[in-house]
TORPAZA-712917 format. One line per 5 residues: number of its first residue (from 0); their letters; for each residue x, y negated, z of N, C-alpha, C. Coordinates in nm, 4 decimals, decimal comma. Atoms other than C-alpha are relative to their C-alpha. Example, Ala and Ser with C-alpha at 12.3 -4.5 7.8 and 13.67 -1.06 7.14 Angstrom:
0 = as = 0,0890/0,1190/0,0000/1,2300/0,4500/0,7800/0,0900/-0,1200/0,0000 ~ -0,0820/0,1190/-0,0060/1,3670/0,1060/0,7140/-0,0770/-0,1090/0,0730
***
This chain:
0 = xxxxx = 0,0161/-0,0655/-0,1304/0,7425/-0,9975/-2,3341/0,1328/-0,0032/0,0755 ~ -0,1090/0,0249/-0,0851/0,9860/-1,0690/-2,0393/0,0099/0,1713/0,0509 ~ 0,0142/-0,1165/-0,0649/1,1211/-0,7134/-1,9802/0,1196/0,0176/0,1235 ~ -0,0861/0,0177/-0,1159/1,3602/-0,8460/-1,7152/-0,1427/-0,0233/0,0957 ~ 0,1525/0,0232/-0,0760/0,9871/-0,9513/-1,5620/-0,0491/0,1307/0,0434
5 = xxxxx = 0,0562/-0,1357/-0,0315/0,8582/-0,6113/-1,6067/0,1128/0,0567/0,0862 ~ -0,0734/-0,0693/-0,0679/1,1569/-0,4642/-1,4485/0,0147/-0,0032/0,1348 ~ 0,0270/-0,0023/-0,1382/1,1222/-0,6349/-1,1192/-0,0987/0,0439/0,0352 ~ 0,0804/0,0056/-0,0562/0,7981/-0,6160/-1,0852/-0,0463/0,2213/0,0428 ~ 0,0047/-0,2012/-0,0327/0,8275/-0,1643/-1,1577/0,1133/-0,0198/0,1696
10 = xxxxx = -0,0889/-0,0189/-0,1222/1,1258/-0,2078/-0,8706/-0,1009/-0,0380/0,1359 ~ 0,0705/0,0739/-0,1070/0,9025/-0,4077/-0,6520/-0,0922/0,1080/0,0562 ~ 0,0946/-0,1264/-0,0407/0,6074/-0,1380/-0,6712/0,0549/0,0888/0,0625 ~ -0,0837/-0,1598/-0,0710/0,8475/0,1649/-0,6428/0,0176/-0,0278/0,1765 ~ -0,0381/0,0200/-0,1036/0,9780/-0,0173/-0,3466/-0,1082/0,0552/0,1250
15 = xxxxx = 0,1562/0,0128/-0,0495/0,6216/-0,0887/-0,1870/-0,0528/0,1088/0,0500 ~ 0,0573/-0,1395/-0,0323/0,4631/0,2612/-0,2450/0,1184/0,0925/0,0981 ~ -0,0620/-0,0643/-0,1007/0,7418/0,4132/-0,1111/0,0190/0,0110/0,0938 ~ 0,0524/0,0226/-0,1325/0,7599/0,2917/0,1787/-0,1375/0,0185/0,0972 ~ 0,1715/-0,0155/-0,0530/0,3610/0,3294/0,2173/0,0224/0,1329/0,0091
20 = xxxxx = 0,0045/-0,1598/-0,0791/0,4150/0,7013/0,2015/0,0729/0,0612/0,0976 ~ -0,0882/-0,0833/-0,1400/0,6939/0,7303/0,4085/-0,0617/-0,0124/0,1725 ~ 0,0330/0,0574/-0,1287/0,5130/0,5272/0,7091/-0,0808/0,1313/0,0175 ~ 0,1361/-0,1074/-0,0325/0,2157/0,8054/0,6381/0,0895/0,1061/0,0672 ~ -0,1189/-0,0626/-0,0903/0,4653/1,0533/0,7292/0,0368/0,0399/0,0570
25 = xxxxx = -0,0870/0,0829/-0,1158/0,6490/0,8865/0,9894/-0,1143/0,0356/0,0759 ~ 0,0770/0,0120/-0,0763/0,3663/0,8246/1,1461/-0,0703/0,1151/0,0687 ~ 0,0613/-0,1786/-0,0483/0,1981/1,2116/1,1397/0,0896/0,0413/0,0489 ~ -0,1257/-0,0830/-0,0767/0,5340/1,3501/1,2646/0,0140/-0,0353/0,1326 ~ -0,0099/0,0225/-0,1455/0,5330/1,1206/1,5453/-0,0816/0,0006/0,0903
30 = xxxxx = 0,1152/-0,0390/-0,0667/0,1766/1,2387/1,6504/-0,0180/0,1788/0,0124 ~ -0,0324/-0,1397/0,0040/0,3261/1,6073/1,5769/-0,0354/0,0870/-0,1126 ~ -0,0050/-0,0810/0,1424/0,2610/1,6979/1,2131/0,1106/-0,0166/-0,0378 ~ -0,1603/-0,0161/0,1031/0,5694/1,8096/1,0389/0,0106/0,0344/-0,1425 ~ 0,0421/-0,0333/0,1820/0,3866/1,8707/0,6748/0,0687/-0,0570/-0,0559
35 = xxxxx = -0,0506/0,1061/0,1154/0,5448/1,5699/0,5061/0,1558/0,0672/0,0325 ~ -0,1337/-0,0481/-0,0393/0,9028/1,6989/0,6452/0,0267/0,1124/-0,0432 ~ -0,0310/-0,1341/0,0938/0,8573/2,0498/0,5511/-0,0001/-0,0242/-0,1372 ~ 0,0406/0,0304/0,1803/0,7633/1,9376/0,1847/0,0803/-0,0488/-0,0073 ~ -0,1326/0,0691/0,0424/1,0891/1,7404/0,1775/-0,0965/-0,1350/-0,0524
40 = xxxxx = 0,0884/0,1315/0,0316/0,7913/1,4115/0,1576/0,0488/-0,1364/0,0909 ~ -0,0645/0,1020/-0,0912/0,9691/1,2329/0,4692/0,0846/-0,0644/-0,0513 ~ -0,1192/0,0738/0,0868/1,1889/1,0364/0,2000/-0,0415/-0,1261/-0,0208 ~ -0,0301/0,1106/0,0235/1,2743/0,7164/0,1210/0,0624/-0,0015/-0,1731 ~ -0,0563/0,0024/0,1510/1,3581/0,8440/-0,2479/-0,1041/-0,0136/-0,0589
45 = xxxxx = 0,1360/0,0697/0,0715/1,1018/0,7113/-0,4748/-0,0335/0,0770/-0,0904 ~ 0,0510/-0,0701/0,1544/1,1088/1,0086/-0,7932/-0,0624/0,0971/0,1444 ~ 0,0794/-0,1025/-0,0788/0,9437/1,2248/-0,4267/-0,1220/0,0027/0,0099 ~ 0,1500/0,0513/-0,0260/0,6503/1,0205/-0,4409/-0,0232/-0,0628/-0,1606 ~ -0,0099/0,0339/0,1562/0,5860/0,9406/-0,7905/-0,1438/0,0752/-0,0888
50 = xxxxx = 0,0987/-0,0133/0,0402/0,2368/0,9958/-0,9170/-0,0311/-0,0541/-0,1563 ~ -0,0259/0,0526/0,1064/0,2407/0,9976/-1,2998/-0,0978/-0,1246/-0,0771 ~ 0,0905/0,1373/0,0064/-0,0767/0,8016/-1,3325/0,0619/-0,1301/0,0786 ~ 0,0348/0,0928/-0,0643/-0,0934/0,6037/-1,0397/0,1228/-0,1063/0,0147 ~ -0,0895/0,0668/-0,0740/0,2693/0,4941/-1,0068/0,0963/-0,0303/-0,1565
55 = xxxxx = -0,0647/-0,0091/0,1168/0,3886/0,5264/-1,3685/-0,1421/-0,1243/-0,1139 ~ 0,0898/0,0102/0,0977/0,1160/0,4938/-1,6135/-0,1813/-0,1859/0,0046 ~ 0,0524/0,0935/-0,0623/-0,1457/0,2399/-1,4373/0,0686/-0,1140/-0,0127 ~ -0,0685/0,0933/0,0079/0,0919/0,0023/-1,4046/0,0749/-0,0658/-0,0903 ~ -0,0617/0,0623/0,0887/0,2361/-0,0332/-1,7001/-0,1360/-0,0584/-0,1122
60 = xxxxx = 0,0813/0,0972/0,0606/-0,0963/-0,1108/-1,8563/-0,0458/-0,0925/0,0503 ~ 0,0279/0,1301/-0,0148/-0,1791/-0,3326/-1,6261/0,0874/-0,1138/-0,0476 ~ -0,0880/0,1028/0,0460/0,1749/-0,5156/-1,7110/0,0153/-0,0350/-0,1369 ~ 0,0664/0,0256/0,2011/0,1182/-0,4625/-2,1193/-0,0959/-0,0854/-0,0022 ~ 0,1311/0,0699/-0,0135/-0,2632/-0,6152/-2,0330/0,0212/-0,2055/0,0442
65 = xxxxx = 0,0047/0,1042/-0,0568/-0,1018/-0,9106/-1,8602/-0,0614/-0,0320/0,1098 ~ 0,1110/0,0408/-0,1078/-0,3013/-0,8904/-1,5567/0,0954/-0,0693/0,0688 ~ -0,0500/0,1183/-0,1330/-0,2558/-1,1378/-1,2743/0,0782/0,0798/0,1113 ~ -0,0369/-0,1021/-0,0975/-0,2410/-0,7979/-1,0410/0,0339/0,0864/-0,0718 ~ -0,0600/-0,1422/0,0171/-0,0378/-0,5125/-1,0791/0,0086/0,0988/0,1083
70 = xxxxx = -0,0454/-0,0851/-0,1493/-0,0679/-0,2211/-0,8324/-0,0076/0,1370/-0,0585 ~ 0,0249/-0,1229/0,0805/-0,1080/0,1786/-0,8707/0,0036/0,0367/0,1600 ~ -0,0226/-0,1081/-0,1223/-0,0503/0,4723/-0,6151/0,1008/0,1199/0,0078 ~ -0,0732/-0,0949/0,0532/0,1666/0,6862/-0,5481/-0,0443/0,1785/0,1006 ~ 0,0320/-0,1086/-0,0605/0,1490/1,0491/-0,4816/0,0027/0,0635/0,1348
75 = xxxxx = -0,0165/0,0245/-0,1293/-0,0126/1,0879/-0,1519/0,0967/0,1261/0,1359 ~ -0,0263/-0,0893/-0,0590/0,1836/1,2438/0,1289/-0,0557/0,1252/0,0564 ~ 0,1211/-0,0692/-0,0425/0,0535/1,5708/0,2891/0,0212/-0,0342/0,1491 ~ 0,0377/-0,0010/-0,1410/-0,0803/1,5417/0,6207/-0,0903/0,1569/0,0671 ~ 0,1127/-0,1321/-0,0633/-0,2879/1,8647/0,8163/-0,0103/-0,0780/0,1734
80 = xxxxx = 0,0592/0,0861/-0,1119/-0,4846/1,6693/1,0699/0,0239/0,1679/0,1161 ~ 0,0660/-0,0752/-0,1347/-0,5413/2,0151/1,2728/0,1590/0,0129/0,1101 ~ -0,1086/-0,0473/-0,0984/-0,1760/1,9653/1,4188/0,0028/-0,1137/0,1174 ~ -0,0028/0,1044/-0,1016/-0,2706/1,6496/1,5719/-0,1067/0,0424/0,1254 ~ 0,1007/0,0012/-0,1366/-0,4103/1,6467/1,9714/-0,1026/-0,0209/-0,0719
85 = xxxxx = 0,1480/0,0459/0,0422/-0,7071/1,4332/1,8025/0,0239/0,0050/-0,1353 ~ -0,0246/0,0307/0,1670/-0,7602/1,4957/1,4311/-0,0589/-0,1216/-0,0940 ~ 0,0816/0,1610/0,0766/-0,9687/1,1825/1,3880/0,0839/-0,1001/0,0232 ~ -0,0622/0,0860/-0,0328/-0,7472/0,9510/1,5709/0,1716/0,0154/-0,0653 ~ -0,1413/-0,0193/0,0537/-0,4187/1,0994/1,4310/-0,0217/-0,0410/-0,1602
90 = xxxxx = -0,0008/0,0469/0,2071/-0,5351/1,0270/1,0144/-0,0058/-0,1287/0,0473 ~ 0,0499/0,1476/0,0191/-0,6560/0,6869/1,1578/0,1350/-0,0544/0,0314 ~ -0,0890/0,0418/0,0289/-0,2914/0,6125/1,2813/0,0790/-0,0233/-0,0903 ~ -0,0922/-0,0531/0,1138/-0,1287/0,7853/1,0152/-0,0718/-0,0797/-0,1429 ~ -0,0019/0,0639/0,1104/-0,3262/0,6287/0,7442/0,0358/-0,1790/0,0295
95 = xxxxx = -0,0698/0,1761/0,0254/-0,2402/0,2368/0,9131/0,1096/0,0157/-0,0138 ~ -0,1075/0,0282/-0,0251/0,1006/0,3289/0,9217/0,0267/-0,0659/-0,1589 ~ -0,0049/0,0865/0,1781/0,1195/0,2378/0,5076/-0,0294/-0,1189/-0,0197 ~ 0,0131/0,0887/0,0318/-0,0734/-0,0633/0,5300/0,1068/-0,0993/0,0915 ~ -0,0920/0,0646/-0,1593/0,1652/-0,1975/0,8813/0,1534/0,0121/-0,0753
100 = xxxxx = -0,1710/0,0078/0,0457/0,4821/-0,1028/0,6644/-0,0031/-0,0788/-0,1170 ~ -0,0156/0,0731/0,0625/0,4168/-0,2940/0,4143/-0,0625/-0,1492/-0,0012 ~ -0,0101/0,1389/-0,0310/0,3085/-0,5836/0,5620/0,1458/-0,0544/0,0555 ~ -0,0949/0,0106/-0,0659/0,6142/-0,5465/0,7738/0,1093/-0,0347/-0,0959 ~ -0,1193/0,0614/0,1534/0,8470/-0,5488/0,4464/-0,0280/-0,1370/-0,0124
105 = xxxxx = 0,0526/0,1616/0,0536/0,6421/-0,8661/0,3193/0,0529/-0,0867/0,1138 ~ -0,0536/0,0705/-0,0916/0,7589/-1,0176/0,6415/0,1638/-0,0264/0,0460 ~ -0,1678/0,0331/-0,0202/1,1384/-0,9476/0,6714/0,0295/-0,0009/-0,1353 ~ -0,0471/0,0537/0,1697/1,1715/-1,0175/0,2380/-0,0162/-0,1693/0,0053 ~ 0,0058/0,1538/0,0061/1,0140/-1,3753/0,3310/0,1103/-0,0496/0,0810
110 = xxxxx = -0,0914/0,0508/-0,0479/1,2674/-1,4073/0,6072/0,1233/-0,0173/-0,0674 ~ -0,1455/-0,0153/0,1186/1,5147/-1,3060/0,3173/0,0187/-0,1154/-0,0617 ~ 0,0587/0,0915/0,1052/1,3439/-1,5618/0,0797/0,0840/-0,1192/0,0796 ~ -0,0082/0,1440/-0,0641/1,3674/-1,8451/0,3385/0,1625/-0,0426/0,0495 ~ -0,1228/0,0392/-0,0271/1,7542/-1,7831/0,4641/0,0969/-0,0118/-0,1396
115 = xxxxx = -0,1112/0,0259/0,1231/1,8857/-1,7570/0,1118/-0,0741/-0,1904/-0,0727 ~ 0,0568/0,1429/0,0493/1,6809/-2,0827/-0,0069/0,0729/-0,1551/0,0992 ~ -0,0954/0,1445/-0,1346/1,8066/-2,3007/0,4032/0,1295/0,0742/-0,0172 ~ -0,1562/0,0163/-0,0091/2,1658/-2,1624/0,2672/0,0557/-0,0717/-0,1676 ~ -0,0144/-0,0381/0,1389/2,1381/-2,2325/-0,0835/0,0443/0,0647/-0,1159
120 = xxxxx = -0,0935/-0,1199/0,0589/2,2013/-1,9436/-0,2137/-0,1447/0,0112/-0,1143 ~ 0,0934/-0,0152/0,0570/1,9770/-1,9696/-0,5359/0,0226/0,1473/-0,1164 ~ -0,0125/-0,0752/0,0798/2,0175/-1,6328/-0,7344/-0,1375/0,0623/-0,0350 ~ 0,1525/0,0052/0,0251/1,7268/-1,6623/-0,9706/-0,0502/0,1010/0,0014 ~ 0,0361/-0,1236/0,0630/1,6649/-1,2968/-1,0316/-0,0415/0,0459/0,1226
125 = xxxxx = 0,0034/-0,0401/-0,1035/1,6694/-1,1736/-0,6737/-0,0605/-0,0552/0,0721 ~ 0,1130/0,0888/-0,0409/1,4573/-1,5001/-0,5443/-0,1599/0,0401/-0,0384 ~ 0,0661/0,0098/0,0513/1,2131/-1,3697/-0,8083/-0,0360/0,1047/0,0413 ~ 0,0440/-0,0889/-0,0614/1,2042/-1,0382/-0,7206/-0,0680/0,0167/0,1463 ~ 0,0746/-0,0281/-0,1280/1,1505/-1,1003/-0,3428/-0,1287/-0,0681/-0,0359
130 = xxxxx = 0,1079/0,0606/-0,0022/0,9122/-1,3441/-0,4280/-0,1389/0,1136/-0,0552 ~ 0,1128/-0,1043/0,0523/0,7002/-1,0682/-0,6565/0,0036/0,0937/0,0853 ~ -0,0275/-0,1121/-0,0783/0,7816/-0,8007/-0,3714/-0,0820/-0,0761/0,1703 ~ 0,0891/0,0240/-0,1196/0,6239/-1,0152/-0,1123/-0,0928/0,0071/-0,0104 ~ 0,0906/-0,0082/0,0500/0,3317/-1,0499/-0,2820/-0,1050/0,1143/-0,0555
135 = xxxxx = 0,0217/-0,1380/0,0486/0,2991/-0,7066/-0,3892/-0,0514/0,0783/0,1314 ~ 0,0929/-0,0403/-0,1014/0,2882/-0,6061/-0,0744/-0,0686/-0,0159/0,1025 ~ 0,1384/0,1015/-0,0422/0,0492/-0,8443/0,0617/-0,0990/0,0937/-0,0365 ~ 0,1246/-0,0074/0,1086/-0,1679/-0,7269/-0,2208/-0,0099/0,1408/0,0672 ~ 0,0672/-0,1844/0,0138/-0,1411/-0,2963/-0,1433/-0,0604/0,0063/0,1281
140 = xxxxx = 0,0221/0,0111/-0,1424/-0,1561/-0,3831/0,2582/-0,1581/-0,0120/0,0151 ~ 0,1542/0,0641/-0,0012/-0,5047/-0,6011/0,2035/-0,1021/0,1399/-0,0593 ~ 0,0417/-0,1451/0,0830/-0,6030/-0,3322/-0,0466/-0,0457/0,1591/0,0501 ~ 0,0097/-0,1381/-0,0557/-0,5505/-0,0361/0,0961/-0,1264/0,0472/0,1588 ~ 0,1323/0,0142/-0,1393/-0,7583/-0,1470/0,4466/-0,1354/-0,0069/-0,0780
145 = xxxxx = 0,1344/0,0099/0,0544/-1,0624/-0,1629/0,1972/-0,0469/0,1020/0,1097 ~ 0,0618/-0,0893/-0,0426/-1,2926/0,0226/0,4314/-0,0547/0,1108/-0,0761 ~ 0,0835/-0,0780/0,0905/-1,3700/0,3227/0,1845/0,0969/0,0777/-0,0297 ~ -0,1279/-0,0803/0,0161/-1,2191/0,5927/0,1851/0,0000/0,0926/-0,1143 ~ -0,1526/-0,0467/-0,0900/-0,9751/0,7785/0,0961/0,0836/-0,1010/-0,0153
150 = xxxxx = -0,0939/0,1084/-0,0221/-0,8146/0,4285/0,1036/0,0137/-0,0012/0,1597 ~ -0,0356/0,0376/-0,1504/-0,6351/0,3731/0,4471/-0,1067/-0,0445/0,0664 ~ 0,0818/0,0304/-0,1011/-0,8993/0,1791/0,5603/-0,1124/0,0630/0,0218 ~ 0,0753/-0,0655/0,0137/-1,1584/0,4091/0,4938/0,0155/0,0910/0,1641 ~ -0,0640/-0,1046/-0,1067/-0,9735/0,6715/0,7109/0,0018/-0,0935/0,1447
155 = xxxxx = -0,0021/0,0886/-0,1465/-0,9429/0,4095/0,9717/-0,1383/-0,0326/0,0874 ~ 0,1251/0,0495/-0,0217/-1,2912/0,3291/0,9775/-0,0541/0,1382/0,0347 ~ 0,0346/-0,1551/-0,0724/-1,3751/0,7355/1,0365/0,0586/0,0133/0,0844 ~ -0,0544/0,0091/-0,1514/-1,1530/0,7287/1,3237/-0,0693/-0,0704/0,0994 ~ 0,0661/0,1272/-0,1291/-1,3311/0,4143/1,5155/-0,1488/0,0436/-0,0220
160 = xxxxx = 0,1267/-0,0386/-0,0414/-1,6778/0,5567/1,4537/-0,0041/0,1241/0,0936 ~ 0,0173/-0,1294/-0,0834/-1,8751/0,8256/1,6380/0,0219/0,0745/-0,1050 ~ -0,0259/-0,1255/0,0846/-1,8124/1,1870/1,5171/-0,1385/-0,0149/-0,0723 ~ 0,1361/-0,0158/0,0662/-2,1899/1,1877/1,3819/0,0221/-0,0648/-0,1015 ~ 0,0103/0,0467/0,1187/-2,1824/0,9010/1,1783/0,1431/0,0427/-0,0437
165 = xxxxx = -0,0942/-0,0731/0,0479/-1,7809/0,9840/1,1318/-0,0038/0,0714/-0,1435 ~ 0,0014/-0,1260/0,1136/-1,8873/1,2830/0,9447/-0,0660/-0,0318/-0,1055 ~ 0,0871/0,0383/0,1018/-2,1371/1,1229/0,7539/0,0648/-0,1066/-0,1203 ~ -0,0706/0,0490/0,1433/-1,9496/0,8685/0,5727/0,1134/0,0962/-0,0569 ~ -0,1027/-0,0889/0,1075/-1,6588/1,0423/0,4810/-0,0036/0,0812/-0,1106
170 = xxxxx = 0,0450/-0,1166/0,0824/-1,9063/1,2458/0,2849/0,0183/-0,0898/-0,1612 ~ -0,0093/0,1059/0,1410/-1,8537/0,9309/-0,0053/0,1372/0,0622/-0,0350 ~ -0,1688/-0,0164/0,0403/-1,4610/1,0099/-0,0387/-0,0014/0,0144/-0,1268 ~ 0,0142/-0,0337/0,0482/-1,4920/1,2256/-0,2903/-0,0350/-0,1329/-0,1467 ~ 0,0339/0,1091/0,0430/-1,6778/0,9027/-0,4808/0,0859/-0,1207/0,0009
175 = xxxxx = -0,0357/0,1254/-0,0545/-1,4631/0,6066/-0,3101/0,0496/-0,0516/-0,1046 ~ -0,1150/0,0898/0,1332/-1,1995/0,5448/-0,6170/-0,1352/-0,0800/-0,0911 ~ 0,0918/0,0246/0,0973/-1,5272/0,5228/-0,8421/-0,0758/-0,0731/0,0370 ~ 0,0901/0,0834/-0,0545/-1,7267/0,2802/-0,5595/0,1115/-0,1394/-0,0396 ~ -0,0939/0,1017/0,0142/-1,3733/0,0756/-0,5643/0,0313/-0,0410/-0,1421
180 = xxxxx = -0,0118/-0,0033/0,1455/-1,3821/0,0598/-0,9389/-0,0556/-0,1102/-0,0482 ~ 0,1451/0,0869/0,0450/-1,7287/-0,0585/-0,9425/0,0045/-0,1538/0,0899 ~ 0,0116/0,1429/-0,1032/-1,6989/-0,3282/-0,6664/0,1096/-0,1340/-0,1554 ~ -0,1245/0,0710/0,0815/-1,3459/-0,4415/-0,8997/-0,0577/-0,0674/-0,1150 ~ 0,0930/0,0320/0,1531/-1,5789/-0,4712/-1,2218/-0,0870/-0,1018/0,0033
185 = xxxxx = 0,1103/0,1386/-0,0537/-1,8407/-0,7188/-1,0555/0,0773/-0,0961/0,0736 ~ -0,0504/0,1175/-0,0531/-1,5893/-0,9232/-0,9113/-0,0571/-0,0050/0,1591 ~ 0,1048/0,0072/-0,1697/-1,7569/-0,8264/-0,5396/0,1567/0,0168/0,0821 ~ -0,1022/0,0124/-0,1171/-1,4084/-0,7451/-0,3868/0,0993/-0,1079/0,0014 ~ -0,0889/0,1059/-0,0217/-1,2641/-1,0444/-0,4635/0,0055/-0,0842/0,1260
190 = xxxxx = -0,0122/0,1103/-0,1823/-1,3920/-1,2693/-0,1372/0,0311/0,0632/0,0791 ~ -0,0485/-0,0918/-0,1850/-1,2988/-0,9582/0,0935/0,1342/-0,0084/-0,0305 ~ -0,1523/-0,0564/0,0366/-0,9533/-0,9184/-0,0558/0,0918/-0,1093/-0,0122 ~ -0,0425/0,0927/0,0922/-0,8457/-1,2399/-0,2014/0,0443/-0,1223/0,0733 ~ -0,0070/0,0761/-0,1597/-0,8651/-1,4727/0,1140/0,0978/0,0401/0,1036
195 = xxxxx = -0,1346/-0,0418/-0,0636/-0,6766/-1,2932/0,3414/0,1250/0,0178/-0,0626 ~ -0,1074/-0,0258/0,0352/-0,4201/-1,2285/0,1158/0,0888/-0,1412/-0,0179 ~ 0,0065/0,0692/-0,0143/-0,4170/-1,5579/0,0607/0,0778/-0,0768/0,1394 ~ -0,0234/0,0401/-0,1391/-0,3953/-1,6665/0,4349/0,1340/0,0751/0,0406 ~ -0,1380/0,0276/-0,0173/-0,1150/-1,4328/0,4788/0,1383/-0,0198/-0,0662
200 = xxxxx = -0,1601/0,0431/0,0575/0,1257/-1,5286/0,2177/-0,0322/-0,1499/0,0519 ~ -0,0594/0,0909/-0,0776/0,0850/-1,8598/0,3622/0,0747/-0,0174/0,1447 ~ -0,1329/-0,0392/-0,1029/0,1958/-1,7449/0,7012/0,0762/-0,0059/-0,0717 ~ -0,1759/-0,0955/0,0369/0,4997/-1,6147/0,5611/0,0445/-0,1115/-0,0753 ~ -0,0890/0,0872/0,0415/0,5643/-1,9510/0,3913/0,0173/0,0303/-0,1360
205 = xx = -0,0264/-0,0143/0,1376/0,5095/-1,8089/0,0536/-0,1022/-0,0273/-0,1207 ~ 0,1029/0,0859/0,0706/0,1365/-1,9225/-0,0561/0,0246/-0,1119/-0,0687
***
């Protein structure tokens, strides 16, 4: 077992999630929630967000297992929708801001990738890491927009409906991890997920 392998790929995650909660955040504060700020959650320190399953434990069996994918979660920020003007439209920002920051990483790490490669600056360890860190968060970005919530896109998708139906899906939540489980097990979210991710690590010159 390469545990210089495993080691990027825990840095890479930490990186990733962290950033996904801070955007959540970011994003509620700048629609006028200050929850994540009072909680001392507005960080960029990674043991703040640190979910012992999702960000610890998950991941290291997937990397023991050998899987192809490695991802987890980390402990979600708090938000209180009732401080936003609109409480539907403020989660639906606030939950893209996670998937938009970590596409946004994946995009200035490839620019990293590509000026250290047209200078030749080959330092294998740090090539390897961006390379698994672009990819990574390709993978939580695509992921996370799953329409089903309480994944980002879920929340996004209760924002752009009417309040009627709105109210009506959201009533799955509760369920969603255990619908996203089941889809994972039949191999059904592979053509929604797997393609685009696909398409944009080739943008980025890294497919």
């Amino acid at each position: 077992m390469d545990i210089g392998l495993i080691l990027l790929k825990v840095l890479a995650l930490f990186m990733a999630l962290t950033f996904h909660e801070f955007a959540h955040g970011w994003v509620a504060r700048r629609l006028g929630d200050h929850t994540a700020e009072s909680q001392g959650r507005l960080t960029l320190n990674p043991k703040d967000h640190i979910d012992p399953f999702g960000t610890i434990l998950l991941p290291a069996m997937l990397i023991l297992m050998k899987s192809p994918v490695v991802f987890g979660w980390a402990k979600p920020v708090p938000i209180d929708p009732r401080n936003f003007r609109d409480p539907r439209r403020g989660m639906m920002w606030s939950a893209l801001g996670g998937p938009v920051i970590n596409l946004f990483l994946a995009a200035v790490l490839s620019l990293v990738f590509k000026a250290m490669v047209g200078a030749g600056i080959y330092v294998q360890g740090l090539l390897l890491f961006l390379i698994i860190a672009i990819q990574l968060n390709v993978f939580l970005a695509v992921f996370n927009l799953i329409p089903i919530p309480p994944l980002d896109g879920g929340r996004v998708l209760v924002g752009l409906l009417p309040p009627r139906q709105a109210m009506a899906y959201s009533r799955i939540e509760p369920y969603g991890f255990m619908i996203v489980l089941a889809l994972m097990y039949f191999n059904i979210l592979d053509r929604f997920i797997f393609y685009p991710i696909a398409m944009i690590l080739r943008f980025l010159g890294i497919g």
